[in-house]
C-alpha positions in Angstrom: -133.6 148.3 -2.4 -130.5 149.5 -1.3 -128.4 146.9 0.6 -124.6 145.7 1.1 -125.0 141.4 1.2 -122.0 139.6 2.7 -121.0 136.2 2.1 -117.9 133.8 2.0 -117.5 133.4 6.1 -116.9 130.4 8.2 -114.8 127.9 9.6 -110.7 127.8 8.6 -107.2 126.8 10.7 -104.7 128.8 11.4 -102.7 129.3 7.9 -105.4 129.3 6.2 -107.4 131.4 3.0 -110.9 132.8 2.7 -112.5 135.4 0.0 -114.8 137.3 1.4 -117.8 138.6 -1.0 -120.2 141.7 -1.0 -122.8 142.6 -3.5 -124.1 145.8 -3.1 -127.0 147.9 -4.6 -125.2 149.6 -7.7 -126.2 153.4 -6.1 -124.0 152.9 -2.9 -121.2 151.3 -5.5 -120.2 153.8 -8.3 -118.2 156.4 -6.9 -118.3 155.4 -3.2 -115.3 154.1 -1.4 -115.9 150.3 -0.3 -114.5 148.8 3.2 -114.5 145.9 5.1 -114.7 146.3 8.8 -114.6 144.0 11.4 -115.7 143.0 15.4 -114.8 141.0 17.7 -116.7 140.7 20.9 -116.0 143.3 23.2 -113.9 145.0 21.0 -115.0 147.8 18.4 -115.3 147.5 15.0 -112.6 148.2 13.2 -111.7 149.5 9.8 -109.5 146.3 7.9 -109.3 147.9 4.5 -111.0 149.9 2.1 -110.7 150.6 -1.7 -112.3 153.7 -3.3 -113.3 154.5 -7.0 -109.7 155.2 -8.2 -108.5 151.3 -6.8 -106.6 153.0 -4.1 -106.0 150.9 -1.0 -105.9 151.2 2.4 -105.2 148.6 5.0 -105.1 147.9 8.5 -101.7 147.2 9.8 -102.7 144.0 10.9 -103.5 142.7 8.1 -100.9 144.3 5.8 -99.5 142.0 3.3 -102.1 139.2 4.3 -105.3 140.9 3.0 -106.2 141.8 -0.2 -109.3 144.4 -1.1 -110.6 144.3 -4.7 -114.0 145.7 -6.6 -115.6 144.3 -9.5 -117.2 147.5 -11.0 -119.2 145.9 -13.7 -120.7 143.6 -11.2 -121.1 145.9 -8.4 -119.2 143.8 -5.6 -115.6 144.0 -3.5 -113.4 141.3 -2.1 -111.6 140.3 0.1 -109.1 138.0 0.1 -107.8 136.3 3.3 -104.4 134.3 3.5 -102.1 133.2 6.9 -105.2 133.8 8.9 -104.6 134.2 12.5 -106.6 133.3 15.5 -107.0 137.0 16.4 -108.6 137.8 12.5 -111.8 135.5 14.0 -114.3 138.3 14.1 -118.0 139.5 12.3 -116.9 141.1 8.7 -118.6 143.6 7.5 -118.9 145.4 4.1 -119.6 149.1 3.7 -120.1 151.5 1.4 -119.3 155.6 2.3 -119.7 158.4 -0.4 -116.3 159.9 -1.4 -115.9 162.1 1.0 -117.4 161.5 4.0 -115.5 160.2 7.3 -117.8 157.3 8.3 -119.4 154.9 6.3 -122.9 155.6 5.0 -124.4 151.9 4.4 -123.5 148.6 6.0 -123.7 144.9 5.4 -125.5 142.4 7.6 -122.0 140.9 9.0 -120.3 137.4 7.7 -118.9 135.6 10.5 -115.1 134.5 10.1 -113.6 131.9 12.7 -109.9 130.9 12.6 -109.6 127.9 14.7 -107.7 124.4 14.4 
């Protein structure tokens, strides 16, 4: 089955941390570039940063210097690490997977729900 499986969302104040977590199927992994998007309601989903096969980063401005993309290669997942979370990072996470190359993503997670509240 191919499939992108979130995990790691919830509940944290202002300030805060969270690691975000996706597993996904080892044949959208090797050689495809990983993300992490995100949605709020009523806005559109977002690109919040992305790592490809090389470890090369991208990320949003928003959360430049906050966030932190990784990949585990040998166990098929990517990260993401959260720190001085802000009201306005509350949204749905979700992981992708797009082969190098292409524009959009090809595969998405189910979403992981992340809520920055006191």
């Amino acid at each position: 089955q191919v499939q992108l499986v979130e995990s790691g969302g919830g509940l944290v104040q202002p300030g805060g941390s969270l690691t975000l977590s996706c597993a996904a199927s080892r044949s959208i992994f090797s050689d495809y570039t990983m993300g992490w998007y995100r949605q709020a309601p009523g806005k559109q989903r977002d690109l919040v940063a992305s790592i490809n096969r090389y470890d090369t980063t991208i990320y949003a401005q928003s959360v430049k210097g906050r966030f932190t993309i990784s990949r585990d290669n040998a166990k098929n997942m990517v990260f993401l690490q959260m720190s001085s979370l802000k009201p306005e990072d509350t949204a749905v996470y979700y992981c992708s997977s797009r082969a190098p190359y292409n524009i959009e993503p090809d595969y998405w997670g189910q979403g992981t729900q992340v809520t920055v509240s006191a």
